[in-house]
C-alpha positions in Angstrom: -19.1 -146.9 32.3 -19.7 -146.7 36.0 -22.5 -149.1 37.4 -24.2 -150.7 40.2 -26.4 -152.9 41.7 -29.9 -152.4 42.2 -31.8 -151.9 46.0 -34.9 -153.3 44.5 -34.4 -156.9 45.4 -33.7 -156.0 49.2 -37.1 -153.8 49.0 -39.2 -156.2 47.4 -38.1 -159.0 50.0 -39.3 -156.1 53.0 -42.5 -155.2 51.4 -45.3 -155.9 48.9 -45.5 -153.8 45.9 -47.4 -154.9 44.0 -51.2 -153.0 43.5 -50.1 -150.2 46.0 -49.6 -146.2 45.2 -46.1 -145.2 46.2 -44.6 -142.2 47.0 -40.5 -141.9 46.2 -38.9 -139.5 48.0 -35.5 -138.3 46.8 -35.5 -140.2 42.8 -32.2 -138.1 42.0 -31.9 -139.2 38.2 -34.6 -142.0 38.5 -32.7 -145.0 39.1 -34.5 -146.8 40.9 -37.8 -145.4 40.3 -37.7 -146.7 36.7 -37.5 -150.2 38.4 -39.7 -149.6 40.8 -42.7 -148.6 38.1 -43.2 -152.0 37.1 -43.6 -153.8 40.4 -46.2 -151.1 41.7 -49.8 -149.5 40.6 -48.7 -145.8 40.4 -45.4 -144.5 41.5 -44.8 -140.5 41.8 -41.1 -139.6 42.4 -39.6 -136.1 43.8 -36.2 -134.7 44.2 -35.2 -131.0 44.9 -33.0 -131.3 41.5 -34.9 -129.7 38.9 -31.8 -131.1 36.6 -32.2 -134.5 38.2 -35.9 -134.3 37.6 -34.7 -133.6 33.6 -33.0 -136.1 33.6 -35.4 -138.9 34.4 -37.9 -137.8 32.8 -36.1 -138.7 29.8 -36.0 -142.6 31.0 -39.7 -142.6 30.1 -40.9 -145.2 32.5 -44.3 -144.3 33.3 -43.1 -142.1 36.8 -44.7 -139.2 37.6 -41.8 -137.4 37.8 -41.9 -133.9 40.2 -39.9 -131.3 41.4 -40.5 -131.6 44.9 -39.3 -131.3 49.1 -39.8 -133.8 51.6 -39.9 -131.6 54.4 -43.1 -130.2 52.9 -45.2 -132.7 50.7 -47.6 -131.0 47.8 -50.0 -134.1 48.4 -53.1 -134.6 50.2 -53.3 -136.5 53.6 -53.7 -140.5 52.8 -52.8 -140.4 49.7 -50.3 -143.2 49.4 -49.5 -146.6 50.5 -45.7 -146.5 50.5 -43.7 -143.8 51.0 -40.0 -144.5 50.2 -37.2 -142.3 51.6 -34.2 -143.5 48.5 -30.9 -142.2 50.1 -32.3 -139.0 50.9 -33.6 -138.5 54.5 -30.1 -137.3 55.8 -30.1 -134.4 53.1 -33.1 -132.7 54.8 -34.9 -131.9 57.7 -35.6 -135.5 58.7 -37.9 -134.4 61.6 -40.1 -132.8 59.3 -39.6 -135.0 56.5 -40.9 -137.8 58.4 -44.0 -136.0 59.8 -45.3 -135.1 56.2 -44.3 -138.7 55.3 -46.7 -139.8 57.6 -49.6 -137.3 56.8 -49.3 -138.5 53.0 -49.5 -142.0 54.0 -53.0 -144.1 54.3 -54.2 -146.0 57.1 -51.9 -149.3 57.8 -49.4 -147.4 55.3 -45.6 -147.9 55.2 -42.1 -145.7 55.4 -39.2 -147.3 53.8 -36.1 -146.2 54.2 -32.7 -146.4 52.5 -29.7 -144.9 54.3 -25.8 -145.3 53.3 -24.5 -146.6 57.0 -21.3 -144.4 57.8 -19.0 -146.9 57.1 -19.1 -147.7 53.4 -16.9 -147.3 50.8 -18.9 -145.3 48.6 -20.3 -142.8 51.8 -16.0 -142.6 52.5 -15.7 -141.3 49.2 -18.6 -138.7 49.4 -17.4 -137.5 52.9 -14.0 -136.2 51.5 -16.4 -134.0 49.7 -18.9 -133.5 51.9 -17.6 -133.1 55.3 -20.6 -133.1 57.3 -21.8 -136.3 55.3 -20.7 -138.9 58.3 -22.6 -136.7 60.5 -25.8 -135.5 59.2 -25.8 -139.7 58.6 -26.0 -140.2 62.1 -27.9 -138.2 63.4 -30.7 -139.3 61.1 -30.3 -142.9 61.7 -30.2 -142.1 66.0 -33.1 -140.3 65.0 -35.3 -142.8 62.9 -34.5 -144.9 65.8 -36.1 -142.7 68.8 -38.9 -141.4 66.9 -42.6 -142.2 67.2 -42.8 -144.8 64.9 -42.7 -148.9 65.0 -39.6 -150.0 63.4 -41.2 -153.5 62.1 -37.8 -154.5 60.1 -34.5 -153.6 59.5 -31.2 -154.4 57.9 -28.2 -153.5 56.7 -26.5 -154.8 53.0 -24.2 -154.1 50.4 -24.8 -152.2 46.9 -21.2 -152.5 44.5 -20.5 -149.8 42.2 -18.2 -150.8 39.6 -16.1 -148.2 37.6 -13.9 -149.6 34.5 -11.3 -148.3 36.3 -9.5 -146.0 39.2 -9.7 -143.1 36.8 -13.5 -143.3 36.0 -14.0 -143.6 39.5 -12.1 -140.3 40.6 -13.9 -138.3 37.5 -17.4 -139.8 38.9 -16.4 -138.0 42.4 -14.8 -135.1 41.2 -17.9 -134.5 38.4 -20.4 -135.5 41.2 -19.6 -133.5 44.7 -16.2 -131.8 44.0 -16.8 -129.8 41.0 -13.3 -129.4 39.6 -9.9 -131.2 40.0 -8.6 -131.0 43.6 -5.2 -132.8 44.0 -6.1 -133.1 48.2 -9.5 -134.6 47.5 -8.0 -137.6 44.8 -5.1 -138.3 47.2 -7.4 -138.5 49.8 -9.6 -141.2 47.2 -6.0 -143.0 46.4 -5.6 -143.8 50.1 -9.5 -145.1 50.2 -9.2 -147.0 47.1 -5.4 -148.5 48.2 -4.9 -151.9 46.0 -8.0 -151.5 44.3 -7.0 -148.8 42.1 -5.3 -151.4 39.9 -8.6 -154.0 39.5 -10.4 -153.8 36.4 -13.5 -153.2 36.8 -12.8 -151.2 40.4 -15.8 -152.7 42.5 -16.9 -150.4 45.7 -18.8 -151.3 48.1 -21.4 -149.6 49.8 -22.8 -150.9 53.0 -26.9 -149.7 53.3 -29.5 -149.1 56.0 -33.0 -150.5 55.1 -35.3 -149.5 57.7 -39.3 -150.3 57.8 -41.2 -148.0 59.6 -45.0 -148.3 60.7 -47.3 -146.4 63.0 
């Protein structure tokens, strides 16, 4: 059974969660989100995924879970205290995803946010099915890093996912971007993986962006 581990130590070391209203942009299945609703007052979570949005509404963990888009918030100005960008700024318009994060968010309010940096293991994988993964990446973080905001903090730090072995790992790539077998795309994942493919568990790392924003 694939697995990883979690973000929420590195975000509870860059900010205080506890009694704030936070707004999670980007939940996919709810991962995180059903960590997250324990260490904060109220936590709404959005992804474009209607199926997504299903499917952690099933984890039952006190979210309010939404269909939603980044690039245009259904929230009233000020209405948060965090607003967290989880590995999604780089699939959207981040220019206008970050100007409605910033109307959404109160006075001496926070943007987090958690980027894949383009050279981990896991964003490798994703960019054999993705081609324009890599760049849509970087222009998003040159971006974050010219834009009108103060960057207070900023890091970068590994998440492992760990697969029971090289097979579960190819099916979890093929099932998640690819769609159906493609004997270019799991050569392509054979020359990534290299020696690893005969460790049990297969452990890959993913090297991520945290980035604190304030304006």
């Amino acid at each position: 059974m694939q697995s990883y581990s979690s973000d929420l130590p590195k975000i509870e070391e860059f900010i205080e969660l506890g009694g704030r209203e936070m707004l999670e942009i980007g939940c996919g299945d709810g991962r995180l989100s059903s960590l997250l609703a324990n260490k904060v007052d109220s936590l709404t979570a959005i992804d474009p995924d209607k199926a997504m949005i299903n499917l952690a509404c099933k984890k039952k963990s006190g979210v309010d879970f939404r269909v939603g888009y980044g690039e245009r918030l259904e929230f009233n100005d000020k209405s948060y205290d965090i607003v967290l960008f989880s590995y999604s700024l780089h699939h959207q318009d981040c220019v206008k995803a970050l100007d409605e994060a910033k109307r959404v968010i109160r006075d001496n309010g926070i943007i987090l946010i958690i980027e894949p940096s383009t050279e981990g293991e896991y964003t490798q994988f994703v960019s054999i099915f993705q081609e324009d993964e890599i760049n849509r990446l970087s222009t998003t973080l040159a971006y974050i890093k010219s834009c009108n905001f103060d960057i207070i903090r900023q890091d970068v730090y590994c998440v492992n996912y760990y697969f029971k072995d090289d097979k579960e790992l190819y099916y979890h790539f093929m099932d998640s971007f690819g769609g159906e077998t493609d004997t270019g795309a799991l050569e392509k994942m054979k020359a990534i993986l290299g020696n690893k493919k005969s460790a049990r568990p297969v452990t890959i790392k993913d090297k991520v962006n945290i980035i604190l924003l304030e304006f």
